[in-house]
N, C-alpha and C positions, 0 to 999 in steps of 0.2 A: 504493500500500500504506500504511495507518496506521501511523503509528509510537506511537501510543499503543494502550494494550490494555487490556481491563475486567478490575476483580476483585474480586470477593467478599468484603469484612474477614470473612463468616461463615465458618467453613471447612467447615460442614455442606452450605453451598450454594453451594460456591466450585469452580472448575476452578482449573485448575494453569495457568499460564503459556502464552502461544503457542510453538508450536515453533520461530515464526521467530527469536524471540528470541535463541533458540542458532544457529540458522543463516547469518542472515543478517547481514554483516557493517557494513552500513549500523547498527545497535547494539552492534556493538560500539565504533564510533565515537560514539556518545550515550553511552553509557557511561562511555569516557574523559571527556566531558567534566561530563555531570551526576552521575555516582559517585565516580568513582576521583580526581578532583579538587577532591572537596566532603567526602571521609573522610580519615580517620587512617590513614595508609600504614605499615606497619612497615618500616624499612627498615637498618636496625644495632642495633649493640649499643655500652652506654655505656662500655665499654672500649676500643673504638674511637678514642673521644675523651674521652678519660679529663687529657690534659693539653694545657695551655694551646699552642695552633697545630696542633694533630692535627686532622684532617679527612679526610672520605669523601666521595664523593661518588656517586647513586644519581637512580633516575630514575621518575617519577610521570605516571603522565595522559599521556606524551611530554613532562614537561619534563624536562631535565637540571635537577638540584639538587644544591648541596654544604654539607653539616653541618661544624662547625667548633666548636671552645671556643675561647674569648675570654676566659680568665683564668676566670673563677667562673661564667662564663653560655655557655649551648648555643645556637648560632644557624646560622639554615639559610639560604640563600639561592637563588636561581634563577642556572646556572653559565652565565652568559652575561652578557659584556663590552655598556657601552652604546654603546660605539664601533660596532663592527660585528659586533655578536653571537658574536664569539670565545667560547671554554672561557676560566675564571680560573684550573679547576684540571681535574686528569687523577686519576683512581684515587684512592690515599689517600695520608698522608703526615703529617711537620709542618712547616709553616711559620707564618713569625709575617705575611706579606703573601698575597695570593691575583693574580698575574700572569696577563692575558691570554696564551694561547698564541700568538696573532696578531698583535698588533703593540704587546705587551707595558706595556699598561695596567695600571697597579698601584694595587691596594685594600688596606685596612687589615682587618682582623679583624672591625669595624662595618661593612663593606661601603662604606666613606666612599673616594672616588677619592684617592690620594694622586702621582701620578705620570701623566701625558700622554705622552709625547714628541712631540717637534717638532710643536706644536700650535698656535705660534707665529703670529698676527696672524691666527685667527681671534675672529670678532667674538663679543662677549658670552660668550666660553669662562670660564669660572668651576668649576678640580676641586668646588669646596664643592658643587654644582646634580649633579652625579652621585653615585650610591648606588645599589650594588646592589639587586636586588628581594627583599623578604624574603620566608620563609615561616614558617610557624608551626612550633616544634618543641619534644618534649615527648619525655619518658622516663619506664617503667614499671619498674619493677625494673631486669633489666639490657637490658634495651630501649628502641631509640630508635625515634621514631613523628615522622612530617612530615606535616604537609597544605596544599597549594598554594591552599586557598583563606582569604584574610585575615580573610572573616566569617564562618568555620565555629566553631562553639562549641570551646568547650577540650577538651582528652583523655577531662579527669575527666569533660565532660558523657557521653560516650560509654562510659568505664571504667562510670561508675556507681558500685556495690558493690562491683565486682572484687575491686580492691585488700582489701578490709576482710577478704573471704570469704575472701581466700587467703594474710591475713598470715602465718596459722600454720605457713604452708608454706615461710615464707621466700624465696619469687620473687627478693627485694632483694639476697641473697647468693652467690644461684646463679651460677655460672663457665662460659662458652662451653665445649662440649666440641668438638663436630661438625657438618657439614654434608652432605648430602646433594639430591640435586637432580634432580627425576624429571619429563620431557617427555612429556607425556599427549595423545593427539591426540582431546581432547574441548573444550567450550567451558569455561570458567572456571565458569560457573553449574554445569555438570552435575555439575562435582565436589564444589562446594559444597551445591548440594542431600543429595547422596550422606552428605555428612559431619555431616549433618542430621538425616538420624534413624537410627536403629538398625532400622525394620522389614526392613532388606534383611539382615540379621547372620544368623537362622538358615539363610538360601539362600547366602549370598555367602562366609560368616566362618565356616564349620562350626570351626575353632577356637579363633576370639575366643568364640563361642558359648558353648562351654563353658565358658568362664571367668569366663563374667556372668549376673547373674541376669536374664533376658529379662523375666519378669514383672512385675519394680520397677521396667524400666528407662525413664526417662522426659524430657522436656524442657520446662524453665521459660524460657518468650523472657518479656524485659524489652525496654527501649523502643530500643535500642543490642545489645542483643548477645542471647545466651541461654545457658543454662549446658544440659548432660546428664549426670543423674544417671545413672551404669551401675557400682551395685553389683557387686560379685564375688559369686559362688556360694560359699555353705560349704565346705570341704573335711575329709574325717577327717586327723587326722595322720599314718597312715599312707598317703596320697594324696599329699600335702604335695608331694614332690619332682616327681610330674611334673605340675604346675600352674606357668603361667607367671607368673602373680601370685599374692602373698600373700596371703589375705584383711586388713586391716585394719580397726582402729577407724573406726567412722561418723567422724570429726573427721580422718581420716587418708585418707579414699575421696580418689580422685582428681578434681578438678573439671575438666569439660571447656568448655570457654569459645569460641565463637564471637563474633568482635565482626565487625558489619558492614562493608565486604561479603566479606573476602577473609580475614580474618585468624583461625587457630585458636589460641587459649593451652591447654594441656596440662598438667595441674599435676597435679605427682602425689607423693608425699611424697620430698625428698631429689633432684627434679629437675622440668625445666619442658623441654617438646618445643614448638617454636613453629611450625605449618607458614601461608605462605602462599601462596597461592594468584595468580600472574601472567599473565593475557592473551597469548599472544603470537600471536593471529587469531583470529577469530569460531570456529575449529574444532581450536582447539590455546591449550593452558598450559603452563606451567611450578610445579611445586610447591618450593615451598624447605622442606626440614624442617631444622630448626638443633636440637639439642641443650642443656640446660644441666644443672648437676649444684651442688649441695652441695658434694660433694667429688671434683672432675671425677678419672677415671682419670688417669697420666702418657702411658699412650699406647691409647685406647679399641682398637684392632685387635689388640691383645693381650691385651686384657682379656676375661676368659671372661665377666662378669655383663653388660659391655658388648656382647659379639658377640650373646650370647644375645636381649638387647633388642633388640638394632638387627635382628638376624632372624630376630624374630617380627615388628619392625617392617614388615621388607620383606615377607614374606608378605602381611601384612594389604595392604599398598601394592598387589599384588603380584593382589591379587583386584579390590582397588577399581578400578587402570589397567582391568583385564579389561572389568568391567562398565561401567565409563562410557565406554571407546571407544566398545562395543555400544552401548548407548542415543544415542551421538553422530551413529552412523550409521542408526540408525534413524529419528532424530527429521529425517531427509530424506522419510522414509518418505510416498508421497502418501494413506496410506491415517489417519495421526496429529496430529489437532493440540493436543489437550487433555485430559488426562486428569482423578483427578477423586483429593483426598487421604482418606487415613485419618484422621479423626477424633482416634484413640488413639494414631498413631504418627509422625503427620505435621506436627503440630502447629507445628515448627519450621520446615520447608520453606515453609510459610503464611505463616509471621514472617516467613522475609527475602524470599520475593517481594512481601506487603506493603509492605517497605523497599523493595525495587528500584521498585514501581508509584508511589509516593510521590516517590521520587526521581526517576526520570524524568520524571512527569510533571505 
């Protein structure tokens, strides 16, 4: 079976993806190694490690990894001792050393060996020649992002304009509220395709539906990520209360941000929803949705404006799980292997399997 696969950069004369892609779990293993260890991982938040010896630790591609501040500077390392590949650290915490769980080799903050035990009259042993293995680590607002590979371009290459487009929104300020965390037994791509365009909203979202103007609604992919324009609908003011969004000012619309390959930013005035997106088998993920606010509730499950968001969130979740298991079990189907995109609506989905053919191959 080829592990490579043809594509179209036209989208007027392009098919859609082999279905093995999703299938078969022989790529999800390429995967890990030529995607999801060559991008920008989102993996905390900088409150996290907000002071000096606080650390987390989180895991990319299969590697274990642990983020740390080190006085003024964020740095990330790979969580494995060069003695015998022991954990340095477990979950999160502060300390100002990072200790082997196993036979208690101890590093400093730089990842520099500061302590051996009984290592005594081996030959050419020097702590200075041990150093943990670094990885690249970078924060966007109140987001922290890693990526395991040492010649992958910086954040910004990838951010782009983000930042610039969403100053006014204030991302910088915004305060962890919530988490939530939903196991979908579909492939990782199929949800991401999903979150890709909005042609499936007036079948799938008969509610989001009507809260958006379908006719405007559109997607600009850039070379890294894409944004989705999806204006509100008008409303009279006597309407006003049973609408779940406000209409806002054009400078106040919500930006919806895909960055390559996993990651959604959510910005919307006065809050940011970050969902990503985790592999856990060729036929099942994990979604993380995290929350951030302005001015975060004291306790979101009591909070009326809070429950309301969170579920119409879940609805919307709630339709998507529906349809992308379907498509999941389908795309076994021996009657399917490629379909063929919308021009006008699919635009996006073309952008990041471009990415994925690129990157793979």
């Amino acid at each position: 079976m080829p592990l490579h696969f043809p594509f179209d950069p036209d989208i007027s004369r392009a098919s859609t993806i082999p279905a093995r892609l999703y299938v078969d779990p022989v790529y999800l293993e390429l995967e890990r190694e030529k995607i999801f260890a060559r991008t920008w991982q989102l993996v905390g938040r900088v409150e996290q490690v907000a002071q000096s010896g606080q650390f987390f630790t989180t895991e990319v591609a299969g590697e274990s990894l642990v983020v740390l501040r080190d006085g003024d500077t964020l740095r990330g390392f790979h969580n494995v001792c060069l003695h015998r590949a022991g954990p340095v650290a477990y979950g999160c915490g502060r300390r100002q050393t990072l200790q082997c769980k196993y036979h208690g080799w101890t590093y400093n903050l730089k990842g520099q060996l500061l302590n051996a035990p009984e290592m005594e009259g081996v030959e050419r042993f020097e702590t200075r020649d041990f150093r943990l293995q670094p990885v690249q680590v970078a924060t966007w607002g109140p987001l922290v992002f890693v990526n395991v590979d040492p010649k992958a371009p910086p954040l910004a290459d990838f951010l782009e304009d983000i930042p610039q487009r969403a100053a006014h929104l204030h991302p910088e300020r915004m305060r962890w509220v919530m988490r939530k965390d939903y196991e979908i037994a579909c492939n990782w791509k199929v949800y991401v395709d999903n979150y890709l365009e909005g042609y499936h909203l007036p079948v799938v979202h008969p509610g989001l539906h009507k809260e958006l103007d379908y006719d405007r609604y559109r997607v600009e992919p850039h070379r890294y990520y894409s944004l989705q324009h999806a204006p509100l609908r008008p409303v009279p003011p006597h309407l006003a209360a049973q609408r779940q969004y406000v209409p806002t000012t054009p400078e106040e619309q919500a930006q919806y941000y895909w960055l390559f390959p996993n990651t959604m930013l959510n910005v919307y005035l006065g809050q940011v929803q970050t969902n990503v997106v985790l592999p856990s088998g060729s036929d099942r993920c994990v979604v993380i949705f995290e929350w951030f606010a302005l001015e975060p509730p004291a306790d979101p499950a009591a909070d009326p404006g809070w429950s309301k968001l969170v579920g119409f969130s879940d609805e919307i979740q709630a339709e998507d799980i529906e349809i992308c298991e379907a498509v999941q079990k389908n795309l076994r189907s021996r009657v399917y292997d490629r379909g063929r995109y919308s021009v006008k609506r699919e635009n996006g989905v073309h952008h990041f399997h471009s990415l994925l053919h690129e990157f793979m191959t």
